[in-house]
C-alpha positions as CSV (number, residue, x, y, z in Angstrom):
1,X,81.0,215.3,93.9
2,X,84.2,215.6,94.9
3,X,87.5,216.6,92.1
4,X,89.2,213.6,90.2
5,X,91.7,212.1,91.9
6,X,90.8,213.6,95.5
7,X,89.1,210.8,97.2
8,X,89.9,209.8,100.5
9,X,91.1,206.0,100.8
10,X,88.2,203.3,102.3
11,X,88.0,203.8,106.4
12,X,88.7,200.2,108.3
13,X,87.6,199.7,111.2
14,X,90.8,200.4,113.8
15,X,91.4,197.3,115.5
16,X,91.0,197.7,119.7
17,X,94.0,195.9,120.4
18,X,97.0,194.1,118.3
19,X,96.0,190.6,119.8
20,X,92.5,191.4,118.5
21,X,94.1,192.7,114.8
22,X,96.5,189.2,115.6
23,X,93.5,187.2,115.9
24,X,91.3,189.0,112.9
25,X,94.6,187.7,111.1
26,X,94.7,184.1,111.8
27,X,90.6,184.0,111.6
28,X,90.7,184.6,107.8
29,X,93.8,182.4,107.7
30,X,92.0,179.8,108.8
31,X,89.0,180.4,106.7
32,X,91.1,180.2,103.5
33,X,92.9,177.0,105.2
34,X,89.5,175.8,105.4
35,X,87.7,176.5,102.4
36,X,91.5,175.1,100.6
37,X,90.8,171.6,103.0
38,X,87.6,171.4,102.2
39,X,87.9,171.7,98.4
40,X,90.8,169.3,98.3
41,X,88.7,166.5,100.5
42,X,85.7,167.2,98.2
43,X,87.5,167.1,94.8
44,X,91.4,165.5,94.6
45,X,92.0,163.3,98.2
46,X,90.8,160.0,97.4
47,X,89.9,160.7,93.8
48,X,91.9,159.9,90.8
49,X,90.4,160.8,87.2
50,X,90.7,159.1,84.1
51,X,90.7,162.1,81.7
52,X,91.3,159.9,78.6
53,X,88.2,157.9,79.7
54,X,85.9,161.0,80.1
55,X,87.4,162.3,76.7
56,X,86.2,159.0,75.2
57,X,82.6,159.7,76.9
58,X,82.7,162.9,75.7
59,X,82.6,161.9,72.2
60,X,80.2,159.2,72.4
61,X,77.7,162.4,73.8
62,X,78.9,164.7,71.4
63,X,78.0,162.1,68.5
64,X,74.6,161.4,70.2
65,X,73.8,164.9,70.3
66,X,75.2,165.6,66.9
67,X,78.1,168.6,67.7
68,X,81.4,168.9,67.1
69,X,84.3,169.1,70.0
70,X,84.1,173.0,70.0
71,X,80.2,173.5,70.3
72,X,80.5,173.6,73.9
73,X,82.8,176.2,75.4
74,X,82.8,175.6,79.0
75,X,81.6,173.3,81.9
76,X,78.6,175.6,82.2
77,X,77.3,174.8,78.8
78,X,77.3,171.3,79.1
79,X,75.7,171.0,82.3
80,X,72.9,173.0,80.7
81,X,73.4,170.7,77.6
82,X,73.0,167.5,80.1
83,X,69.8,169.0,81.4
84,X,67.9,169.6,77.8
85,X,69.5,166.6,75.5
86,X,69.0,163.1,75.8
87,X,71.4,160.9,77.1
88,X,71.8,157.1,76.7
89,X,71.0,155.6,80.2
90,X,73.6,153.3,79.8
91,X,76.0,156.1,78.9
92,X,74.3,158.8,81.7
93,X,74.9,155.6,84.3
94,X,78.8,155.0,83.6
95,X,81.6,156.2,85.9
96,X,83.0,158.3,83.5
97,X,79.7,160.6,82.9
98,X,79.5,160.9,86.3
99,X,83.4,161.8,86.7
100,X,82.4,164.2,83.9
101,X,79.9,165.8,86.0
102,X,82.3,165.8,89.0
103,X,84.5,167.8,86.5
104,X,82.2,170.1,86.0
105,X,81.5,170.8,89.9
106,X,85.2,171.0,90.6
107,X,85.8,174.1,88.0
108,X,82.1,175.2,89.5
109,X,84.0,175.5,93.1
110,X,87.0,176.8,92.0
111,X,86.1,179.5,90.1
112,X,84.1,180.2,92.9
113,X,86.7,179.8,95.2
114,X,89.5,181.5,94.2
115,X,88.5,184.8,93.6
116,X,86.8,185.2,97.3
117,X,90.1,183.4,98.6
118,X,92.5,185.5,96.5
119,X,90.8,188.9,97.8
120,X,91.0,187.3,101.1
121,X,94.6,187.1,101.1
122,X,95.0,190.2,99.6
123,X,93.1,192.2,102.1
124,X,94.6,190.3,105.3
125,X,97.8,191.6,103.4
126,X,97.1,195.0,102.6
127,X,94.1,195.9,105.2
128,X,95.6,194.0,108.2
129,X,99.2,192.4,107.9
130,X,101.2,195.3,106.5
131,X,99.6,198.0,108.4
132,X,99.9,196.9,111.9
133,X,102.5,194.1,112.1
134,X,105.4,196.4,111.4
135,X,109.0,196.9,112.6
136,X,108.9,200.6,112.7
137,X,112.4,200.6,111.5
138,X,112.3,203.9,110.5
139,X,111.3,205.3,113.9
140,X,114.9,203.6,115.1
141,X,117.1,205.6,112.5
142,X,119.8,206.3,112.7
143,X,120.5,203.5,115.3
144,X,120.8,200.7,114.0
145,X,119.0,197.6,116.3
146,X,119.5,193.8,115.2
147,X,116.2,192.9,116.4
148,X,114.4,195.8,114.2
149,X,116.5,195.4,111.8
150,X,116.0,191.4,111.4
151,X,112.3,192.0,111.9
152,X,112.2,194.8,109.1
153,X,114.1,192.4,106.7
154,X,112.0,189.4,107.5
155,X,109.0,191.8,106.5
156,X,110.5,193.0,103.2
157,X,111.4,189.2,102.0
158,X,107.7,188.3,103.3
159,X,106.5,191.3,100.6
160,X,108.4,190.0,98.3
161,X,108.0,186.3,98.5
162,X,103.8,186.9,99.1
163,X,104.1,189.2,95.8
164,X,105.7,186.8,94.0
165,X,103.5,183.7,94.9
166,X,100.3,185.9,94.5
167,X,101.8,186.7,90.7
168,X,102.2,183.5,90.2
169,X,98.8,182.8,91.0
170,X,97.2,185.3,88.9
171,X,99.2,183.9,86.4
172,X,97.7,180.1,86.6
173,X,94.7,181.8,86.9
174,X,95.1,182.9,83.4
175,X,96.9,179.5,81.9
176,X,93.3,178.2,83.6
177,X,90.9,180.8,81.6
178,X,92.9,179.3,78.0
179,X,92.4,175.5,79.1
180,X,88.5,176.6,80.2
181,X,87.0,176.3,76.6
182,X,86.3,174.8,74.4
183,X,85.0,172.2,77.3
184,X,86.2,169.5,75.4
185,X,89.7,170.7,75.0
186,X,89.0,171.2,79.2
187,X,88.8,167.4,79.6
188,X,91.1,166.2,77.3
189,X,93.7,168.7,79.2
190,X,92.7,167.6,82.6
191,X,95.7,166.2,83.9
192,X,97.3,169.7,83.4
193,X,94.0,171.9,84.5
194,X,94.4,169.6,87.6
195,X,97.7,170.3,88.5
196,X,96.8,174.1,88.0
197,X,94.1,174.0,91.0
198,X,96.0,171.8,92.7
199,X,98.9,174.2,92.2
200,X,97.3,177.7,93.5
201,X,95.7,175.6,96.2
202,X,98.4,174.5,97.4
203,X,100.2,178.8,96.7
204,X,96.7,179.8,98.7
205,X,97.9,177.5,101.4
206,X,101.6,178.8,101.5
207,X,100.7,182.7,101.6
208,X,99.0,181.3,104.6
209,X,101.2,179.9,106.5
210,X,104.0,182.8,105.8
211,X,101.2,185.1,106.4
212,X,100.5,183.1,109.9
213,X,104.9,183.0,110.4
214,X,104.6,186.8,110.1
215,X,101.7,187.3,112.8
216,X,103.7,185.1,115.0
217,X,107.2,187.2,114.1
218,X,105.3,190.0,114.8
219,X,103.6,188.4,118.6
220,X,106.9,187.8,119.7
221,X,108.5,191.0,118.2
222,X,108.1,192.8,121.8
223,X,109.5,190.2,123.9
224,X,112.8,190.3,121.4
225,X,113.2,193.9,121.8
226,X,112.8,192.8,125.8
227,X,115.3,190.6,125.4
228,X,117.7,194.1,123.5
229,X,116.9,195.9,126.0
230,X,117.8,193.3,128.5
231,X,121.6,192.6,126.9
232,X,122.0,196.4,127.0
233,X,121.3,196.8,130.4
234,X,123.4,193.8,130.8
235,X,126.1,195.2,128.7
236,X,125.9,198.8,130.3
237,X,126.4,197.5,133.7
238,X,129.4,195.4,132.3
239,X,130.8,198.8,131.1
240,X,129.9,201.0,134.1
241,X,131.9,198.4,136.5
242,X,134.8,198.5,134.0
243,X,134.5,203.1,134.0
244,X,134.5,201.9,138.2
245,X,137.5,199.8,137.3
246,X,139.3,202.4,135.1
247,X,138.6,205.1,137.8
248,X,140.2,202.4,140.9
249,X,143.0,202.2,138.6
250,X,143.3,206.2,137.8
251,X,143.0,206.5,141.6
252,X,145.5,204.0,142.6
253,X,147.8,206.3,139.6
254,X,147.5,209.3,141.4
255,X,148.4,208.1,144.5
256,X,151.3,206.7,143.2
257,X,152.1,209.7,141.5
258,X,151.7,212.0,144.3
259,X,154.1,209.3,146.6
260,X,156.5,209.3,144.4
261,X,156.8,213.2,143.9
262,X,157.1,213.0,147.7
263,X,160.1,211.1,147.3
264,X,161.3,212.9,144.2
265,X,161.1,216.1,146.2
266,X,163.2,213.8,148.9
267,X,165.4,212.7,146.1
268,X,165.9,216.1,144.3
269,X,166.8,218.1,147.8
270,X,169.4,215.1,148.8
271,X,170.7,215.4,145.5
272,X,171.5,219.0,145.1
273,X,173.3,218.7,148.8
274,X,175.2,215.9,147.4
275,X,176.2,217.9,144.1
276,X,177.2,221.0,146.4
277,X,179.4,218.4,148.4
278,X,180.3,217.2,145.2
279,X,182.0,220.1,143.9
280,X,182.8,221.3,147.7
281,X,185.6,218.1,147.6
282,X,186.7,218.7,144.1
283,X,187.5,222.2,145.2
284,X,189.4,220.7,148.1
285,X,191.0,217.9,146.1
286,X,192.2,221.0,143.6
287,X,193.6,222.6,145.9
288,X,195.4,219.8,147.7
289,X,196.9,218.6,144.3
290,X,197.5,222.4,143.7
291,X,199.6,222.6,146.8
292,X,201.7,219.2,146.1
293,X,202.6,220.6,142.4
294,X,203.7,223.5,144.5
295,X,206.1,222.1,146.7
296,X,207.1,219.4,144.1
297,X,208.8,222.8,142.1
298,X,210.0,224.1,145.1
299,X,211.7,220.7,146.2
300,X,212.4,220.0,142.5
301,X,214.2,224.1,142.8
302,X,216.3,222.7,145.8
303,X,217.4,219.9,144.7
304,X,218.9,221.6,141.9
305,X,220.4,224.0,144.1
306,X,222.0,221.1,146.0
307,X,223.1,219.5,143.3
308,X,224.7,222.8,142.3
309,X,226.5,223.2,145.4
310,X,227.8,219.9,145.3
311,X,229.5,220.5,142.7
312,X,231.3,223.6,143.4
313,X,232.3,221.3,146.5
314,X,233.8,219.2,144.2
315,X,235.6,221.3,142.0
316,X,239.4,221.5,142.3
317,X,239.3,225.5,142.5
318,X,241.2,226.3,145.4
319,X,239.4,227.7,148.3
320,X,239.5,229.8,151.3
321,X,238.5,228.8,154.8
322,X,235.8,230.9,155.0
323,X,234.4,229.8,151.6
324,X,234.6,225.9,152.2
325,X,232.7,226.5,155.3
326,X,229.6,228.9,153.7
327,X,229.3,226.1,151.2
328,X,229.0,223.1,153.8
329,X,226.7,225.4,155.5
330,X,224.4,225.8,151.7
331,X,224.9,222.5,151.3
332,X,223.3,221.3,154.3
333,X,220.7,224.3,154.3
334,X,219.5,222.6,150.8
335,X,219.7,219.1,152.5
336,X,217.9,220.3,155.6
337,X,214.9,221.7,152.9
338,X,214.9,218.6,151.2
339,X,214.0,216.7,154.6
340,X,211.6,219.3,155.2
341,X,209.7,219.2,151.8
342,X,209.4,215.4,152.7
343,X,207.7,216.2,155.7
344,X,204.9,218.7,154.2
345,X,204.6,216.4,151.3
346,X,204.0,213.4,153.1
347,X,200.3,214.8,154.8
348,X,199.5,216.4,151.9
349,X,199.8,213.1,149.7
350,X,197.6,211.6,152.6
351,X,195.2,214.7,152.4
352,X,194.9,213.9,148.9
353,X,193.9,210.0,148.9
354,X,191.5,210.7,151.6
355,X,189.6,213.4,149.3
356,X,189.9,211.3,146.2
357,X,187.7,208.3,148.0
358,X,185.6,210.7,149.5
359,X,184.8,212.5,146.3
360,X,184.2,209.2,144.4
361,X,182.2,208.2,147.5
362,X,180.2,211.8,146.6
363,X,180.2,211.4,142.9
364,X,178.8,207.9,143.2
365,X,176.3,209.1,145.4
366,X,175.3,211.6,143.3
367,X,175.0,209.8,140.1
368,X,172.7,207.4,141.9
369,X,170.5,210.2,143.1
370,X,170.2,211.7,140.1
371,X,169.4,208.4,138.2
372,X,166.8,208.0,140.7
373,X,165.0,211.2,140.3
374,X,165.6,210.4,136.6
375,X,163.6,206.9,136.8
376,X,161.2,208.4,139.5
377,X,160.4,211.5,136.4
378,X,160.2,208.8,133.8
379,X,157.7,206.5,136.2
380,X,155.2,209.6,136.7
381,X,155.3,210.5,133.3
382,X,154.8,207.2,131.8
383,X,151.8,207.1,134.8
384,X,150.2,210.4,133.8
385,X,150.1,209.0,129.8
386,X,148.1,206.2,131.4
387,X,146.0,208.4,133.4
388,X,145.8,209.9,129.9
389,X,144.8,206.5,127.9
390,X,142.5,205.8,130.7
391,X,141.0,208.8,130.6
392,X,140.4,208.7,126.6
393,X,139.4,204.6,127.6
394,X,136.2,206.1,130.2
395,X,135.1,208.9,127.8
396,X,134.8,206.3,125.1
397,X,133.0,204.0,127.1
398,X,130.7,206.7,128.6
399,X,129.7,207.6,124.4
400,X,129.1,204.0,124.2
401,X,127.0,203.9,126.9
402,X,125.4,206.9,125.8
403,X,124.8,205.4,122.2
404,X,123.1,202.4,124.2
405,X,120.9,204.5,126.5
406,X,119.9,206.2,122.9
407,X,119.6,202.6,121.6
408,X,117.4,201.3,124.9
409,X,115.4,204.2,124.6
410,X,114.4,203.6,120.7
411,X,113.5,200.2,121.6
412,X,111.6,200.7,124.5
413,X,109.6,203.4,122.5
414,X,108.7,200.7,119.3
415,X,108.5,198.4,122.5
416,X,105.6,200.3,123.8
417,X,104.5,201.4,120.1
418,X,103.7,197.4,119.5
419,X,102.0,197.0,122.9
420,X,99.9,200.2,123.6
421,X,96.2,200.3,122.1
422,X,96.0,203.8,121.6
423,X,99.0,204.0,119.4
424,X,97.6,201.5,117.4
425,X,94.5,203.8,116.9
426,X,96.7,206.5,116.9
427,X,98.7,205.4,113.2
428,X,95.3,204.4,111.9
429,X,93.7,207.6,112.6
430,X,97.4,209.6,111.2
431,X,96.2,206.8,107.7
432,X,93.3,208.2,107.7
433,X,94.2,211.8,107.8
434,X,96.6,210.9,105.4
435,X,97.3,213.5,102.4
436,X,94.7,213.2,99.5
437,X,95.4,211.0,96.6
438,X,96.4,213.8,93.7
439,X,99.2,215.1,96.6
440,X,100.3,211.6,97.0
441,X,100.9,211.0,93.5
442,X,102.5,214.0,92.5
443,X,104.9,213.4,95.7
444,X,105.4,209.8,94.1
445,X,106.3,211.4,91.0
446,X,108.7,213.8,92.5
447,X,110.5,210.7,94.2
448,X,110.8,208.6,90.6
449,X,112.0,211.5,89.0
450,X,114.7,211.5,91.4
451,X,115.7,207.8,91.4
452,X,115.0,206.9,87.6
453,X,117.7,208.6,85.5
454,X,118.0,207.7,82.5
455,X,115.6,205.4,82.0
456,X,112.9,208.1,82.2
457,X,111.5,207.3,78.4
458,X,111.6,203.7,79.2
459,X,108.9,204.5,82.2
460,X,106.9,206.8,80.1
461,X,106.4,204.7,77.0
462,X,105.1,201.8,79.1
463,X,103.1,203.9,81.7
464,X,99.3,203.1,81.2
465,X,97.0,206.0,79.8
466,X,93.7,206.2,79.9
467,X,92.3,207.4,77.1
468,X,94.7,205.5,75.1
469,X,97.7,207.5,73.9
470,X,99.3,205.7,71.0
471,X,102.9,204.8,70.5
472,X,103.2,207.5,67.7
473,X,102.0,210.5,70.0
474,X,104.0,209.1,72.8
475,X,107.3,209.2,71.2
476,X,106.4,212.8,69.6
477,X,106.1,213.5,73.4
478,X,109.8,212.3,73.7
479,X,111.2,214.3,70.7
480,X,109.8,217.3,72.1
481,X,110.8,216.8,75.8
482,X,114.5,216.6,74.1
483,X,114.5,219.6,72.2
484,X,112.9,221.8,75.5
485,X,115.5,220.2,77.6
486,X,118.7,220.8,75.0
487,X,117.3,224.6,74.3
488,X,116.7,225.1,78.1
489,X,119.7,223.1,79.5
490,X,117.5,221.2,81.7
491,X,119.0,217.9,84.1
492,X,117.4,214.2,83.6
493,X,115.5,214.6,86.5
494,X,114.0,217.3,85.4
495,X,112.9,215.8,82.2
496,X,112.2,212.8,84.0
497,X,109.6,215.2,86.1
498,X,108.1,216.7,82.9
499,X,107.3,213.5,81.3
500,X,105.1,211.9,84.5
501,X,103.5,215.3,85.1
502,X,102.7,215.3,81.5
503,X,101.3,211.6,82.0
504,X,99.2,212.7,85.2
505,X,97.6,215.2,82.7
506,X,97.0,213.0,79.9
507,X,95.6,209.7,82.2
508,X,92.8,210.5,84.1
509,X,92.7,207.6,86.3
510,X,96.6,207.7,87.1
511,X,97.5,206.7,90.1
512,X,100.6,205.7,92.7
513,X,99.6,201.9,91.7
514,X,99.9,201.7,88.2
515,X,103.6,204.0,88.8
516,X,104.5,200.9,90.7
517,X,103.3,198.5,88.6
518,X,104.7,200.0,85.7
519,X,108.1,200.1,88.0
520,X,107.9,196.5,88.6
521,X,107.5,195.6,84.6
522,X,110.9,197.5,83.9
523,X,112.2,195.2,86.3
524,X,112.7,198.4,88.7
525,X,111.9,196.5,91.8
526,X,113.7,198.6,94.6
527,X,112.2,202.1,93.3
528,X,108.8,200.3,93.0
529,X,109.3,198.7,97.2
530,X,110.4,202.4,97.8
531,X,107.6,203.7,96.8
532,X,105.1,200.7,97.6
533,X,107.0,201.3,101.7
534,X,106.7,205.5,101.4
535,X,103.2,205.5,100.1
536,X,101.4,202.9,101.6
537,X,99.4,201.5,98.8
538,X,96.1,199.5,99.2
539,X,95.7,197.0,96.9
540,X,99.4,196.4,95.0
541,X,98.6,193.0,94.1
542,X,95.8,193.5,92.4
């Protein structure tokens, strides 16, 4: 016999195909649709009761047969009663007897009813639905697909919202068992015994119908990621014509670049003749303007002179001859210079005006070639920071496309993962080699330990333990987990693992289900989906 706690889960049957799982699916869908139709038609469409009238004719048979209201404790008993006590053939003839006895069939087929239909539901949940109509989301990480991840959501609020409804039901299935007996207190109350059946019917009927939404989700869960993979392509192409683009336009750059260095070359080589001419005429100008300052002191020297002369002409100093005539002859010597400066001066002064215009004409020039160069600079630079931008533009384009090749790929392998047969067989065979249940639990335990915190002594004074371990021993259990974690310095997670391995040792029939349970009681509902998601528990819900 094989260890505690080491069995293998159940085998199923791997489906051949996921329209054949699809169609398994909807077959016991309809079956519980059918058996809820076909309870409904026999026992509420058409039918009203008069439960104070059958209350009435309750007494009148309890008075015949000489018991009180709480002799009989369910519908069971008074059939049986019916069958061995007399009853007044007026009484055993009357509408409400025979409403009383339609009562009585009603509870009969509903209490055999709802257990086959709730274990119905519960398998097409565990055994079927939740094993192979999935999103494998996790396969997609860490991409992050709308279709996946609408499909994975969809499937968690469908966990949730069949979790709830199937609660629900288990707990009108308990206000039922109190309104059962006594069987009088069961007619009286009919009205709201009624509404109960009527009520998990009718949350039978809506589990399958979200349970049917989820097969369909699921049937058309590979032409969505079809559609994905379809945008993408779509999109990629978009963005390989706009790299295309991008390169046109980093071509056409270059180009321009490379013809207008061809003409800055031009520019630049024009330019430098023009600045040697530049400062060839300024030379000549200098030196013109050199020569006229020149002769200006030389005239300015003469005229002086003359002046000079003049008056020594003028003076009343008598003179010789000779010495009247050597002045006259100075005098018109300086005269005769004067006339000459005149002459030189007059070219020069010409000279001069011709170099000024040409050197402006040269300076003008060369101030417009160099702002040319200047502008034809600035255009390549401000071109090659394009080339730059465009550049940084294609590589981030070419990582997008990249990240969407990464994305297409995912979702053509969960594309194929849906479709394919043998991967179907494939994950069931990996469940079935799954690790043993004593690994799984103590690798649930791990995982709480690391997500409860402080709340550690809430889990483990509400865990189930089997034998029965008091409230008294439990918090001792506490007390001394404290004072080995204070002496030893130890973390909350750590205590946190020390009180469920002490559990695992004190329950003997501990197992991944009741931690959820347990999680679900404290209100710990993401920790408990965690887990419910990471272990792959049968039968949560029941």
């Amino acid at each position: 016999m094989p260890p505690r706690g080491r069995q293998r889960k159940r085998d199923i049957k791997t489906p051949p195909s996921r329209q054949a799982e699809h169609r398994r699916i909807n077959d016991i869908i309809q079956e519980v649709n059918y058996g809820i139709r076909k309870f409904n038609r026999t026992h509420f469409e058409g039918k009203s009761v008069d439960y104070h009238a059958c209350s009435e004719c309750m007494d009148k048979l309890l008075e015949e047969w000489d018991m009180d209201k709480d002799s009989l404790s369910t519908w069971k008993e008074f059939i049986d009663t019916t069958n061995t006590k007399t009853i007044d053939k007026k009484t055993k003839k009357s509408a409400q007897f025979k409403t009383l006895l339609h009562l009585c069939h009603r509870a009969r087929d509903f209490e055999v009813m709802v257990p086959v239909m709730r274990n119905k539901l519960v398998s097409c949940v565990n055994d079927h639905v939740s094993k192979y109509c999935l999103s494998f989301e996790e396969d997609s990480r860490p991409h992050e697909v709308t279709p996946i991840k609408d499909y994975d959501t969809a499937i968690a609020s469908n966990k949730v919202e069949i979790e709830e409804k199937l609660n629900t039901v288990n707990h009108s299935i308990l206000r039922y068992g109190e309104l059962k007996s006594p069987f009088y207190k069961f007619v009286f109350d009919g009205q709201e015994h009624g509404t109960l059946m009527e009520d998990i019917t009718a949350t039978f009927s809506e589990v399958s119908e979200m349970l049917k939404k989820w097969v369909e989700d699921d049937a058309s869960y590979p032409e969505k990621l079809n559609q994905e993979i379809q945008f993408n392509n779509s999109y990629k192409e978009k963005m390989q014509d706009e790299i295309a683009s991008l390169h046109d336009k980093k071509s056409h750059n270059s180009q321009q670049i490379d013809k207008m260095q061809r003409s800055r070359v031009k520019l630049e080589k024009e330019y430098n003749i023009y600045k040697q001419e530049k400062i060839k005429t300024k030379r000549r100008l200098e030196t013109v303007e050199l020569k006229i300052e020149r002769l200006g002191k030389e005239r300015e020297a003469s005229s002086e002179k003359l002046e000079e002369q003049k008056g020594k002409r003028g003076q009343k100093i008598p003179k010789s001859p000779r010495e009247k005539s050597d002045l006259e002859r100075q005098i018109d010597k300086c005269q005769r210079d004067l006339e000459l400066f005149d002459e030189r001066e007059r070219p020069m002064k010409r000279q001069r005006s011709r170099l000024k215009k040409e050197h402006k004409e040269v300076s003008d020039r060369t101030y417009e070639l160099k702002v040319e160069v200047v502008t034809l600079r600035h255009k390549q630079f401000e071109l090659r920071k394009e080339m730059d931008n465009i550049d940084i533009e294609i590589s981030s384009i070419q990582e997008r496309i990249a990240s969407i090749d990464q994305k297409t790929e995912v979702i053509r392998k969960i594309r194929d993962m849906k479709l394919l047969p043998t991967y179907l067989r494939k994950r069931h065979l990996e469940k079935r080699n799954e690790p043993l249940v004593e690994d799984k639990l103590q690798d649930a335990c791990q995982y709480v330990a690391h997500s409860i915190g402080d709340d550690w002594k809430r889990l483990y004074d509400r865990l189930p333990f089997i034998p029965l371990r008091d409230g008294s021993r439990r918090q001792r259990d506490v007390e001394i987990m404290d004072l080995i974690a204070a002496k030893r310095d130890r973390t909350t997670e750590e205590q946190a693992r020390q009180s469920l391995d002490k559990w695992r040792w004190f329950n003997r029939q501990g197992d991944v289900g009741q931690l959820i349970k347990t999680l679900r009681k404290m209100h710990k509902v993401d920790i408990a989906r965690k887990l419910e998601n990471k272990f792959m528990i049968e039968n949560v819900y029941g």
